[in-house]
N, C-alpha and C positions, 0 to 999 in steps of 0.2 A: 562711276564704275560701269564697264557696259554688262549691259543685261544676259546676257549669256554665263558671265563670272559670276552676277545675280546670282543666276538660277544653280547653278555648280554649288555654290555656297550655300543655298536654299536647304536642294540636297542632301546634302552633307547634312543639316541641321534636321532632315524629316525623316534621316535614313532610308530616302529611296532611292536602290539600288539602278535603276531601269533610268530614271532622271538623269542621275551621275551620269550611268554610262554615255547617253544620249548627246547631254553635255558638254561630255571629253569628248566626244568627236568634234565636238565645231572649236572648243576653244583650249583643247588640250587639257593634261592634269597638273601644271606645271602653275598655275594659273594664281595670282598674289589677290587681297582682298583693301579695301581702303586704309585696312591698319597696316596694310605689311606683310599680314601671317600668309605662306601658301596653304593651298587647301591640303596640303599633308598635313602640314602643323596643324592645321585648322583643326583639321577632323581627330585628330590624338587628344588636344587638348579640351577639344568636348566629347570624351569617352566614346568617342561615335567609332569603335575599333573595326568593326567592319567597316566602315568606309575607307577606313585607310589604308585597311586589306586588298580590298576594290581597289583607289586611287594606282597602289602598287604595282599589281594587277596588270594594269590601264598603264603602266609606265611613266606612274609619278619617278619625279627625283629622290631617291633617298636618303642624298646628299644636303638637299635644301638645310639653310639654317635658320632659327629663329633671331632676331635681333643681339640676342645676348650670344649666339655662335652653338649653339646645339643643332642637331638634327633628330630626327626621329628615334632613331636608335637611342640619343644621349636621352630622351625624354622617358622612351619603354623601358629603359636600362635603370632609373633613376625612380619610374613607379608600373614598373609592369603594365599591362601581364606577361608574362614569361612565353604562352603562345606571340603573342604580337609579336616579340623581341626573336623567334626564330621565324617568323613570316620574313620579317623586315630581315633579317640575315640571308635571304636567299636573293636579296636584290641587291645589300650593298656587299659589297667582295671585298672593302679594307675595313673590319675589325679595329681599326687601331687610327683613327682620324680623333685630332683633338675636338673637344668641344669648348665652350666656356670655364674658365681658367685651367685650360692646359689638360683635362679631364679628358680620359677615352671611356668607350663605354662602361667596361670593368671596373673603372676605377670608381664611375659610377655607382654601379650594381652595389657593389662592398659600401662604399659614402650611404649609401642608404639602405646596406642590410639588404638587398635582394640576394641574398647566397646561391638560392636556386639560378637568378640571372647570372651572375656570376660566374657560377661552377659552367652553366653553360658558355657564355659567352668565350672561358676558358676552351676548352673542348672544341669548340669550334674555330680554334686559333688566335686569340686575343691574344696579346703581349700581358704578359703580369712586369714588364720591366720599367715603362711609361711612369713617370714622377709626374703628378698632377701640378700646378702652379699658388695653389691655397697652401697645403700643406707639405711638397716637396715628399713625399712619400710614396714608393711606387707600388703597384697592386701587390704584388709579392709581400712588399715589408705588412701591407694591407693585412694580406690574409695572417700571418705569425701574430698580429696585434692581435688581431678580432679573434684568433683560434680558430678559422674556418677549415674544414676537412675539405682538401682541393683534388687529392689523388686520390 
């Protein structure tokens, strides 16, 4: 791996911010690591939230997916934090991109009881009508189940 994606990853790992930015100038924020993960995922899935606030920021993809088909969003949506999930909302513009089995973020949020993500990610335009592919049920039928207050 060259040394520059190194040092990004390093980063990311010692949360310094001044590194990163340094970083993303030579080798962009877009940038994959020996396993695969982009340093978006990277930085989410090691709680490192600011970095991935930063990465954003810097014009990471917020599209990128992890091997199983998620992106960022499907990850904050699935375990917060609920700041993150409206950071990350002002960079990606469609709400409503599947993830791993057929899952948008909403459907998400509800699958895991995040009501707060939820109710937001509603409000902010999400489809409640998307049927996930595990359970064939859509955010809507979602919230009647669970008795979530949406309106």
């Amino acid at each position: 791996m060259n040394e520059d994606v190194l040092r990004l990853f390093k980063a990311i790992d010692n949360e310094d911010a001044n590194m990163l930015e340094r970083t993303v100038q030579i080798c962009g924020p877009n940038v994959v690591d020996e396993m695969g993960d982009y340093a978006l995922i990277y930085s989410f899935y090691q709680k490192r939230y600011d970095m991935t606030s930063l990465l954003l920021r810097l014009g990471a993809d917020p599209y990128v997916k992890t091997f199983l088909g998620d992106n960022v969003l499907h990850l904050a949506s699935k375990y917060g934090p609920l700041s993150l999930v409206k950071e990350i909302c002002q960079y990606q513009g469609d709400l409503n991109v599947l993830g791993q089995d057929g899952f948008a973020a909403v459907n998400y949020a509800l699958y895991f009881k995040n009501f707060e993500i939820a109710k937001f990610l509603f409000k902010s335009g999400a489809s409640l009508s998307i049927k996930d592919d595990v359970t064939g049920i859509s955010a809507k039928e979602m919230v009647v189940i669970l008795g979530v207050d949406f309106y």
